[in-house]
ZAMARGU-4260 file (C-alpha; in steps of 0.2 Angstrom, whole numbers, plus 5000, padded with zeros to 4 digits):
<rodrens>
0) 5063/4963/5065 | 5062/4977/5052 | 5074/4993/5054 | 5077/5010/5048 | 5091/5021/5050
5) 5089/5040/5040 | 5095/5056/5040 | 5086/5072/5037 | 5090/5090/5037 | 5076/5104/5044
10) 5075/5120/5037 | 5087/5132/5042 | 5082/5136/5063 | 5068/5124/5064 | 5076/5108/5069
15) 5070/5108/5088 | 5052/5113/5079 | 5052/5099/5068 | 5057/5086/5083 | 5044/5090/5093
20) 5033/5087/5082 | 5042/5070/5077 | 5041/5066/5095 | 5023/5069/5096 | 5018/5057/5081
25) 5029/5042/5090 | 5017/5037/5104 | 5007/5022/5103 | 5012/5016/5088 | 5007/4996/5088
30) 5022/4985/5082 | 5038/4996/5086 | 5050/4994/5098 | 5059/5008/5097 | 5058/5025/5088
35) 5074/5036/5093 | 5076/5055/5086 | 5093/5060/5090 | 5100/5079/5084 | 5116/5078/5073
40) 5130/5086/5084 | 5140/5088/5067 | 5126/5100/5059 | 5115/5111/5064 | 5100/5109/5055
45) 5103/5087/5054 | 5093/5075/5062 | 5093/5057/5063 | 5080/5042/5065 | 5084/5026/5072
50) 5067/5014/5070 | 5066/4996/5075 | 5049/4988/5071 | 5040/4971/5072 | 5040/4967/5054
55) 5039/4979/5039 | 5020/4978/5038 | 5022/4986/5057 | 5029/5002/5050 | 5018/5002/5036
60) 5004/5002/5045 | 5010/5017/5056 | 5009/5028/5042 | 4989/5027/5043 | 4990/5033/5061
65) 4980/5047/5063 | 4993/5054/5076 | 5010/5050/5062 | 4998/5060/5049 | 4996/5073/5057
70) 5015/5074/5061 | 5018/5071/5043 | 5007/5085/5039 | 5013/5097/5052 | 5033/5091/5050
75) 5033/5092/5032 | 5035/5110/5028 | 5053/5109/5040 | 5060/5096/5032 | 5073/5105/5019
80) 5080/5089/5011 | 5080/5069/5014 | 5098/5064/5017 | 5099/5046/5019 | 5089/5032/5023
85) 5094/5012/5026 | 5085/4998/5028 | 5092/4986/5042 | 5088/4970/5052 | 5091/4972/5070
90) 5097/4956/5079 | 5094/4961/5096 | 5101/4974/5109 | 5099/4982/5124 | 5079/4982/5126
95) 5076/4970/5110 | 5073/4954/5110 | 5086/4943/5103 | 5079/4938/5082 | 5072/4922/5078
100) 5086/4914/5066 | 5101/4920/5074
</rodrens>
């Protein structure tokens, strides 16, 4: 399995804006198993991103959905800054299945 964990911050007053449309871009979105947006208690404006996929060719190919371009498009101009952003490997969990290998 491929994983991502980031952080971003909206612009100043838009954050509930900008994760609605987040939410809207997540459905149907072949290869992931879970796609989490979660506000940041410690800021007001932070959000984060918690993504497990298939593979990384999964998550790739999400970003030629017409639905997650149109987030892209519409999201973009609330986005104030890109905080972080790591790669990870999920090994299983609650609603995963366990990774071949381990």
């Amino acid at each position: 399995m491929y994983g991502m964990i980031g952080k971003m911050t909206a612009v100043e007053g838009k954050r509930d804006e900008l994760i609605a449309i987040l939410l809207e871009g997540t459905t149907a979105m072949p290869g992931c198993r879970s796609y989490v947006i979660a506000r940041d208690p410690a800021g007001a404006n932070g959000i984060w991103i918690t993504e497990v996929w298939d593979d990384q060719a999964s998550h790739k190919a999400s970003l030629a959905l017409p639905a997650v371009k149109a987030a892209i498009t519409r999201g973009k101009p609330l986005i104030d800054t890109f905080d972080q952003s790591t790669v990870t490997e999920p090994v299983g969990g609650h609603g995963l299945p366990v990774a071949a290998g381990r």
